[in-house]
C-alpha positions as CSV (number, residue, x, y, z in Angstrom):
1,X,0.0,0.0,0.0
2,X,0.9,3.4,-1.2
3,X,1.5,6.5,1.7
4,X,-1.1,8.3,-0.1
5,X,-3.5,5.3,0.2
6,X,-6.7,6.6,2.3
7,X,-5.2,10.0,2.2
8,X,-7.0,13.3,1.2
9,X,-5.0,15.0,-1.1
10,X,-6.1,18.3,-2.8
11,X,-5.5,18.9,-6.6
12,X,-5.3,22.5,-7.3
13,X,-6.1,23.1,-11.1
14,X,-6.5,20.5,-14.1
15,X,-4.9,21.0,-17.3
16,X,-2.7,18.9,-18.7
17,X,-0.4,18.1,-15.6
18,X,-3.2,18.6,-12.5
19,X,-5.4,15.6,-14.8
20,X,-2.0,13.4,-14.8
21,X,-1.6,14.1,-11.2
22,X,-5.4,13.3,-10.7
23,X,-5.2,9.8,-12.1
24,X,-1.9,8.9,-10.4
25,X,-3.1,9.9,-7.2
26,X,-6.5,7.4,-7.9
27,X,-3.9,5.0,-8.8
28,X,-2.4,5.7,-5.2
29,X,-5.4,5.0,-3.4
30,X,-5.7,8.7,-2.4
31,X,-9.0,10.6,-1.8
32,X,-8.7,13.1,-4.0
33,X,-10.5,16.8,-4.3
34,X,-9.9,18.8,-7.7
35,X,-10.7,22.6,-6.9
36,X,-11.2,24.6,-10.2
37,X,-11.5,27.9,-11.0
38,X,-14.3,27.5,-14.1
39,X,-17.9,26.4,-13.6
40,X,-18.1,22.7,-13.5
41,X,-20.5,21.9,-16.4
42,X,-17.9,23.3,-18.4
43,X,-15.0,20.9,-17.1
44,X,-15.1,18.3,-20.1
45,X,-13.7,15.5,-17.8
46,X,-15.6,15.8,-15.2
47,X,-17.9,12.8,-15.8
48,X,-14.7,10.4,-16.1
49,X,-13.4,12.5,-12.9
50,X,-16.8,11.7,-10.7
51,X,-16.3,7.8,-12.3
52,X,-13.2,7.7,-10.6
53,X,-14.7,8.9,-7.2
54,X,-12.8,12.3,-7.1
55,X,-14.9,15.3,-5.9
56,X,-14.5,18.3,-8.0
57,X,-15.3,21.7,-6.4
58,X,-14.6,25.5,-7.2
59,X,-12.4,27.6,-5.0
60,X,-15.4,28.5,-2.1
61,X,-13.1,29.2,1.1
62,X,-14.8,26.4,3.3
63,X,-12.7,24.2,0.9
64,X,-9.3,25.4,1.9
65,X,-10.1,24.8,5.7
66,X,-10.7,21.5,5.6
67,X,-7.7,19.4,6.1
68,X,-5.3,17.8,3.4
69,X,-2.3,15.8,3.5
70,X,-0.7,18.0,0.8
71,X,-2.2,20.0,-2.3
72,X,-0.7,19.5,-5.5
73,X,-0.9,22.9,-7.4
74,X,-0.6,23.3,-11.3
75,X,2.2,25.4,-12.4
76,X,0.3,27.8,-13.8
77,X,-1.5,29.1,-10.6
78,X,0.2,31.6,-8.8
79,X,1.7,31.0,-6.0
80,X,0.5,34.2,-4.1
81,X,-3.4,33.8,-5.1
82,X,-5.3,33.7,-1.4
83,X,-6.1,29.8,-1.1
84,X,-2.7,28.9,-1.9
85,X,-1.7,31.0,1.0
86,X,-4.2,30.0,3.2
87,X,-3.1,26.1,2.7
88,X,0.5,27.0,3.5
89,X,-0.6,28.6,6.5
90,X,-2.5,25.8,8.1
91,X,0.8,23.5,7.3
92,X,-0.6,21.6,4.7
93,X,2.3,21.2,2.1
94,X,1.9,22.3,-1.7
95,X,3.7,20.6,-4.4
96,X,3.8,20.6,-8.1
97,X,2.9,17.3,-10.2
98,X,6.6,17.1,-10.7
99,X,7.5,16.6,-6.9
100,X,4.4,14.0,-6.7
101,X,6.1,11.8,-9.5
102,X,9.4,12.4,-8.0
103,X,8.3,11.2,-4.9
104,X,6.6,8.1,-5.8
105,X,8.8,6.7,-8.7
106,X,11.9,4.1,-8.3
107,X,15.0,5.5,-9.0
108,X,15.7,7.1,-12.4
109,X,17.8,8.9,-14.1
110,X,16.4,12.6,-14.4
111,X,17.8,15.1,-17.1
112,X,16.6,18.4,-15.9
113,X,16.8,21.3,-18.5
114,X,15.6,24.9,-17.6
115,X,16.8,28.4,-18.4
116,X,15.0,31.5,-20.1
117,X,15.1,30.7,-23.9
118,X,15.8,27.6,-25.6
119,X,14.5,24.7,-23.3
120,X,12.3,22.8,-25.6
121,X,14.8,22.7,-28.3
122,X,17.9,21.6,-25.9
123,X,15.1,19.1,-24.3
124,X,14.2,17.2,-27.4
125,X,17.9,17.3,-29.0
126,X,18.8,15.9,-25.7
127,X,16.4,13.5,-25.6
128,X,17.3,12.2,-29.0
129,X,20.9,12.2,-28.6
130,X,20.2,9.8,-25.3
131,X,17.7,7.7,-27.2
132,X,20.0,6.7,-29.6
133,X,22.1,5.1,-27.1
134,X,18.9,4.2,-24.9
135,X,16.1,3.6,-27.3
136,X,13.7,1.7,-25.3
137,X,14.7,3.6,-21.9
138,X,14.2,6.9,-22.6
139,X,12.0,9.8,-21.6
140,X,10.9,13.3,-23.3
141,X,8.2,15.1,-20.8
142,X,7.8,18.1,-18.0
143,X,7.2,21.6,-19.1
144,X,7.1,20.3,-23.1
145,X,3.7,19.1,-22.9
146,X,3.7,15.9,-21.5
147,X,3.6,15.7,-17.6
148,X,6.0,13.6,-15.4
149,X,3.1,11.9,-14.1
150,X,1.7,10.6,-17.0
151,X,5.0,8.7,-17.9
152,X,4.6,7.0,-14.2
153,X,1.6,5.7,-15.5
154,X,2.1,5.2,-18.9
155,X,5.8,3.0,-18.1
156,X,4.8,2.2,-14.8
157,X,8.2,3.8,-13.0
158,X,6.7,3.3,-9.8
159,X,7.8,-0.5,-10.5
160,X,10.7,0.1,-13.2
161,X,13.6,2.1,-12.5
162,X,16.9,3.4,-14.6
163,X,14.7,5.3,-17.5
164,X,16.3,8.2,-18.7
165,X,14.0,11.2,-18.1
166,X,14.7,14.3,-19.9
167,X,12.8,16.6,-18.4
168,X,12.1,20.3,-19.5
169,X,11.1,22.5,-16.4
170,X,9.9,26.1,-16.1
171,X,10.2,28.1,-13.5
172,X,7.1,27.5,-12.1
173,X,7.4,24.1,-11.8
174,X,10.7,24.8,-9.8
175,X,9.2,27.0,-7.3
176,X,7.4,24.2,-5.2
177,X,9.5,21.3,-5.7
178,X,11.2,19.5,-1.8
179,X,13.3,16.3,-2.4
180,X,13.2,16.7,-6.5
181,X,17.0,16.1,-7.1
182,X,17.9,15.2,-10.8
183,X,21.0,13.5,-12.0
184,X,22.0,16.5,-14.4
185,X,20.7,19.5,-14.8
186,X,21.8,22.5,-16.6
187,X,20.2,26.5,-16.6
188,X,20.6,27.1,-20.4
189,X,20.4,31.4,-19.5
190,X,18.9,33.8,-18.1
191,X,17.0,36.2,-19.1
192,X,14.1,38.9,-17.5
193,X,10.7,37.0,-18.2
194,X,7.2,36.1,-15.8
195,X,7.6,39.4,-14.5
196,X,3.5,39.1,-14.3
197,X,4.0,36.5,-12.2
198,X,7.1,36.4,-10.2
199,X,6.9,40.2,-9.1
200,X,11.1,41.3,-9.6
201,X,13.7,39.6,-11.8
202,X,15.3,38.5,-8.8
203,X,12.7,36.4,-7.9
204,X,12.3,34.7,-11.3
205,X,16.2,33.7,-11.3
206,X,16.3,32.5,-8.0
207,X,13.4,30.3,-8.8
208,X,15.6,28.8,-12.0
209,X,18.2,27.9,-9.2
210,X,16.4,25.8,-7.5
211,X,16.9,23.1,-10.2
212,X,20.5,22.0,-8.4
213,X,19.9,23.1,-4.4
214,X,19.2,19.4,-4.2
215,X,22.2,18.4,-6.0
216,X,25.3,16.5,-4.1
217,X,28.3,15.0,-5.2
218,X,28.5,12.5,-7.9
219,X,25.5,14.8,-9.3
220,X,26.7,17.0,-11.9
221,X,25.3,20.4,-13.4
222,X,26.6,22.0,-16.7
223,X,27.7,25.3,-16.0
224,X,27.0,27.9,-18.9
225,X,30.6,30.3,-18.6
226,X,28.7,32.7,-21.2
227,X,26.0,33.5,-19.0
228,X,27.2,36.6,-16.9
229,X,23.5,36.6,-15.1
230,X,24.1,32.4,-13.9
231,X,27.9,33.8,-13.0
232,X,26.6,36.0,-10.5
233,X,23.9,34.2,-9.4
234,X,25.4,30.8,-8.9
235,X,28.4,32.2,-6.5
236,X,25.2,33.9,-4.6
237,X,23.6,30.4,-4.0
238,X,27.3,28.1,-5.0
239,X,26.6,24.9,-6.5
240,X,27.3,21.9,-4.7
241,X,27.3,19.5,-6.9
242,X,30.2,18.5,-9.8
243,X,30.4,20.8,-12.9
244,X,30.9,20.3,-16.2
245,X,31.4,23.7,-18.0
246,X,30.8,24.8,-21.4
247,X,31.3,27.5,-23.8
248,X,31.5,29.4,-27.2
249,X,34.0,31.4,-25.7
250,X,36.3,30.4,-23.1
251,X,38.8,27.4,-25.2
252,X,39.3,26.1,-21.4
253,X,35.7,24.8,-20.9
254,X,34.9,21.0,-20.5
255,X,32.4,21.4,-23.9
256,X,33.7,23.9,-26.3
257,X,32.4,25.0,-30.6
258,X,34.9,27.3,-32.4
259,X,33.9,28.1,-35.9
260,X,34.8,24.6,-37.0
261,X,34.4,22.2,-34.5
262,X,32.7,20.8,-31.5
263,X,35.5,19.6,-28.7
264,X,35.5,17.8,-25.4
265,X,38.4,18.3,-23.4
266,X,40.5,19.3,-26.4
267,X,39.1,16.3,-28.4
268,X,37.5,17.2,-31.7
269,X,34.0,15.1,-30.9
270,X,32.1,16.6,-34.6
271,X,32.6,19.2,-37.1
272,X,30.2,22.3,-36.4
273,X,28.6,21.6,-40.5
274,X,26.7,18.9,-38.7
275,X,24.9,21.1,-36.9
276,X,21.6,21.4,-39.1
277,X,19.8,23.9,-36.8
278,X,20.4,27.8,-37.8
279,X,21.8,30.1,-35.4
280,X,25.1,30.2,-32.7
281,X,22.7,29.9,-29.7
282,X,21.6,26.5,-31.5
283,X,25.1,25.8,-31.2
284,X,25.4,26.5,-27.2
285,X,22.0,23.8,-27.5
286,X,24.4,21.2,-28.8
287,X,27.1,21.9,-26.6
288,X,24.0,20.6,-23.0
289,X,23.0,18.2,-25.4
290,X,26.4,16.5,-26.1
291,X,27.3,17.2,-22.0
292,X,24.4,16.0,-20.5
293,X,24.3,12.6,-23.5
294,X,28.1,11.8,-21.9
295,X,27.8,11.8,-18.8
296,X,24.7,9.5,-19.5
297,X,27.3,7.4,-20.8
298,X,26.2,7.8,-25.0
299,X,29.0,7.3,-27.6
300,X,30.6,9.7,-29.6
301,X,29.6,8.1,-32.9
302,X,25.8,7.8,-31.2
303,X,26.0,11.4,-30.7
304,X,27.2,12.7,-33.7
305,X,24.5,10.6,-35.1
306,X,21.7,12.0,-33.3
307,X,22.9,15.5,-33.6
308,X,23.2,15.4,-37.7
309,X,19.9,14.1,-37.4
310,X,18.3,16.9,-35.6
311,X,16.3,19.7,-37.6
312,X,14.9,21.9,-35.0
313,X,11.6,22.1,-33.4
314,X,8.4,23.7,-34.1
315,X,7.8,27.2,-33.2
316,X,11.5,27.7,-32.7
317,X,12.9,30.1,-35.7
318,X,11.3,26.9,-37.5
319,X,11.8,27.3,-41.0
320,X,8.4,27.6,-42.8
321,X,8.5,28.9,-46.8
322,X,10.1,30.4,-49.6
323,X,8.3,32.9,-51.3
324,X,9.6,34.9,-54.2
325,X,13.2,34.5,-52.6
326,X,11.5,35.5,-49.5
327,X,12.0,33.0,-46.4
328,X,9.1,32.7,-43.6
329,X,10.4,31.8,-40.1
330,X,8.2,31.0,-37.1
331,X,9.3,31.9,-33.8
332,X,6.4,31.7,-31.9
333,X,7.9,30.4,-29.0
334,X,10.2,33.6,-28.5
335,X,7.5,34.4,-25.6
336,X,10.2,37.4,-24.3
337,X,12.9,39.7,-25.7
338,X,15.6,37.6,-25.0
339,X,14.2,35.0,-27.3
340,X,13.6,38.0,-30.1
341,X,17.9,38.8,-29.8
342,X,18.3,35.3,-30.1
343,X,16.2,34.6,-33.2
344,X,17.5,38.2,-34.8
345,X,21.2,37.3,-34.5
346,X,20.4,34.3,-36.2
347,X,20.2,35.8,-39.8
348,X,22.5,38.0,-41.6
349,X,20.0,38.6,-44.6
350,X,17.7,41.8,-43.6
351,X,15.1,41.1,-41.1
352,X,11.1,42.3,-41.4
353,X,10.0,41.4,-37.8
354,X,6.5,41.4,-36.3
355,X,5.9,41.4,-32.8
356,X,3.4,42.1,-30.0
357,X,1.0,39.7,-28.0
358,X,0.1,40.2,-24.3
359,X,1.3,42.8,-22.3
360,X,4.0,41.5,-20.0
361,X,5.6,44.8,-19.5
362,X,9.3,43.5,-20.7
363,X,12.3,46.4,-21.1
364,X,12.8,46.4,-24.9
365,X,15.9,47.9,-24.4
366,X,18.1,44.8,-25.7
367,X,16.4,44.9,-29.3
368,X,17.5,48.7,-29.8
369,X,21.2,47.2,-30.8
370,X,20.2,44.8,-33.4
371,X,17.7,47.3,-35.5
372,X,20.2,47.8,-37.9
373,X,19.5,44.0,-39.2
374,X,16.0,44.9,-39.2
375,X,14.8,46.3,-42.2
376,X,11.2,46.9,-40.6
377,X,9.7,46.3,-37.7
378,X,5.6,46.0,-37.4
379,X,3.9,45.5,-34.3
380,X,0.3,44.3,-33.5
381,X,-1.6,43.2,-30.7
382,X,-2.1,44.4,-26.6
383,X,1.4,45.1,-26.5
384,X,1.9,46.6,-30.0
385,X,1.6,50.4,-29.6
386,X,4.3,50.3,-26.7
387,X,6.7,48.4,-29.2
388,X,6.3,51.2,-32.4
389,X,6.5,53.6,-29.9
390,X,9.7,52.6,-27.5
391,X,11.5,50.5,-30.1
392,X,10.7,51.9,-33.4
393,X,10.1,55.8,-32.2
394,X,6.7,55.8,-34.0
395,X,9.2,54.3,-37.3
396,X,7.8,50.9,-37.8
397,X,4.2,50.1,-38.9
398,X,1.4,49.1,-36.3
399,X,-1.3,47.3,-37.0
400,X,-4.3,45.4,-35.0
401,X,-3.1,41.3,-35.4
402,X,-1.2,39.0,-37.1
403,X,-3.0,38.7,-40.4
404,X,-2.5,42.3,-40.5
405,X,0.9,42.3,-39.7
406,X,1.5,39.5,-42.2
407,X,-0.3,42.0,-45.4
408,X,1.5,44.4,-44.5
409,X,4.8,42.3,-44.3
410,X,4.4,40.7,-47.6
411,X,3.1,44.5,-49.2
412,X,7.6,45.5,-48.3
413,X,9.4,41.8,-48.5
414,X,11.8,42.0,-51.3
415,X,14.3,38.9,-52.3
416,X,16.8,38.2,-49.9
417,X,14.6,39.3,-47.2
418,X,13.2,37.5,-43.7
419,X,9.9,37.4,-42.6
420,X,10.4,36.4,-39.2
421,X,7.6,35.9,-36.8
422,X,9.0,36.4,-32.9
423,X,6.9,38.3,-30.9
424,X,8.8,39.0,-27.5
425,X,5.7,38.3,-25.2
426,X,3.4,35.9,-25.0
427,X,-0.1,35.0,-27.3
428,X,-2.4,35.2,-24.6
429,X,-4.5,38.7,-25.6
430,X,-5.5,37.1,-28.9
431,X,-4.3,33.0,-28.8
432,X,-4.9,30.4,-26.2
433,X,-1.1,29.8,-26.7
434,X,2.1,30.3,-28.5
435,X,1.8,27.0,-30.7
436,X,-1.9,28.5,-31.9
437,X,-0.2,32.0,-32.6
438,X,2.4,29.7,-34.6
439,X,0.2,27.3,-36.4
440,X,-1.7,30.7,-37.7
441,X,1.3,32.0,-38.4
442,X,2.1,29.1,-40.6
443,X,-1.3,28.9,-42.2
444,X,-0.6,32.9,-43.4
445,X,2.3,32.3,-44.9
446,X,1.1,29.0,-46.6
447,X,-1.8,31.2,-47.8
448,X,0.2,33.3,-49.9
């Protein structure tokens, strides 16, 4: 019998990974209560929930006085709403769906991948580079889509241990994690972003560093050198763990790409022009790919393999069409301006960027250096007066949305030209989420 058998536990939220955590905790034995925020008739599972002998309430303060052995809150609720409060101040624990599995699992072997820009892209090259040592052993989930809790279920790793879990994990998921201790685990970068919800920048790094306060010897986290930001924030909370550095830079590192080469330790491991995805930041992708597939004990050969293999991922500067010697890129997924310097030093061929989304009130600032690429830049959406305003000076073209945007794109785009959808915020005054905003974005250009 389970420790959660008989137990009331309290699910806070459903989505993707409160519904995972749901069915594992019925698996469990637990007596479990799912508190949502929308009316239930309008909770599509909630007749398979009621089956399954889970109450389902709304968020009606009687609820949050009754007693729990812990809550499990989805990522996406914040942390300072009132009932989340009120639980922690009673004593009864909250953890994420992350923790839960954590807890409950045998021992694996957890990749843990966070960092502002560039976690779903360094997650699946990861994952493929492992898989092709491990093919029947390894996992792809977390912040990606695909919660740690349904792979319990689905491979059963309460009873079978040694998978390779490659997990990508946002801040959010960090900030209520106890005992979660991967094997690896790198922070890609920093950048400002979730101002909305973390309240300073301070907050939202410290929350990234919480990925490796578990972390002891014989556990090892790859240490970025580029980074200034993880610099000064990992000699204010030192890592205790081993470290395995890399760099574009500094020749000294443990992982280490020049303009021809990808080395290890001095040894040439592949030649850069196997690299198939665009950009140098794609590059520093490889480098916690290759450090993170070595130290899970993958070959060379399997690793140049996998990595001449890899094309990108959707939504990341993913390559889309050619027009009229025109070239459509979707970067959806640049959800902050960090992402949007990222995707812009990418090219070299002039640049017609559109941007805007939700308000997240993000300094523009970085953007300013690179408008010399950037042969126009036109804004739309909640955001999209402050961006032709602060970062064009009233110079670029605004417009209401993306099809907009996209007309008016196409009306200037000569040969030789970029299209490049990366919007610096996020989709949610107009899309229910960045892959919508991309898959629109892709029907536009397709369209034309």
């Amino acid at each position: 019998m389970s420790e959660y058998n008989g137990k009331k536990v309290l699910v806070l939220g459903l989505a993707r990974s409160g519904l995972a955590a749901v069915k594992l905790l019925v698996k469990l034995g637990a007596d479990v209560t799912v508190s949502e925020s929308k009316d239930l008739d309008s909770i599509k599972e909630l007749p398979e929930l009621l089956s399954w002998g889970v109450r389902v309430v709304n968020q009606d303060k009687e609820i949050f006085e009754e007693d729990f052995y812990l809550a499990v809150k989805n990522p996406g609720i914040n942390g300072n709403l009132w009932f989340v409060k009120r639980l922690r101040e009673r004593g009864i624990p909250v953890i994420t769906e992350i923790e839960l599995a954590f807890r409950v699992s045998a021992p694996q072997h957890y990749v843990a991948i966070t960092g502002s820009n560039g976690k779903t892209t360094t997650a699946t090259l990861t994952y493929e580079i492992i898989k092709a040592q491990h093919p029947d052993k390894t996992l792809l989930c977390g912040n990606i889509g695909v919660a740690l809790c349904e792979m319990v279920l689905e491979h059963d790793l309460i009873n079978n241990d040694g998978f390779y879990i490659v997990l990508e994990i946002s801040n959010f998921q960090l900030v209520d994690i106890v005992d979660f201790c991967p094997e690896i685990a790198v922070i890609i970068n920093l950048a400002a972003d979730h101002l909305d919800f973390m309240g300073t920048e301070d907050a939202y790094f410290r929350s990234k560093l919480r990925v490796y306060e578990n972390m002891k010897k014989g556990k090892t986290f790859l240490y970025n050198l580029d980074d200034e930001l993880i610099k000064t924030y990992t000699q204010a909370v030192p890592v205790n763990c081993d470290v395995l550095t890399y760099s574009l830079v500094d020749k000294t590192a443990d992982l280490f790409a020049d303009s021809e080469n990808v080395y290890f330790r001095d040894d040439i491991l592949f030649p850069l022009s196997d690299i198939k995805v665009v950009g140098r930041h794609n590059v520093q992708n490889v480098l916690v790919g290759v450090g993170c597939a070595l130290k899970c004990a993958v070959s060379p050969e399997n690793i140049r393999k996998a990595v001449s293999l890899f094309k990108g991922v959707e939504h990341r500067i993913e390559f889309v069409r050619e027009k009229d010697g025109i070239c459509y890129y979707n970067d959806s997924k640049g959800t902050n301006v960090d992402a949007t310097v990222i995707a812009l030093k990418a090219f070299s061929s002039p640049v017609i960027l559109l941007a805007g989304g939700h308000e997240k009130g993000l300094d523009l600032t970085p953007l300013k250096g690179l408008l010399s690429g950037v042969k126009k830049v036109i804004s739309y959406g909640e955001c999209g007066e402050r961006i032709w305003k602060e970062l064009t000076d009233g110079e670029g073209i605004l417009v209401n949305d993306l099809p907009e945007a996209m007309s008016e794109a196409v009306k200037i785009a000569e040969a030789g030209d970029v299209v490049l959808l990366s919007p610096t915020t996020s989709s949610y005054d107009q899309y229910t989420c960045f892959e919508e905003r991309g898959e629109h974005f892709k029907t536009l250009v397709n369209s034309l």
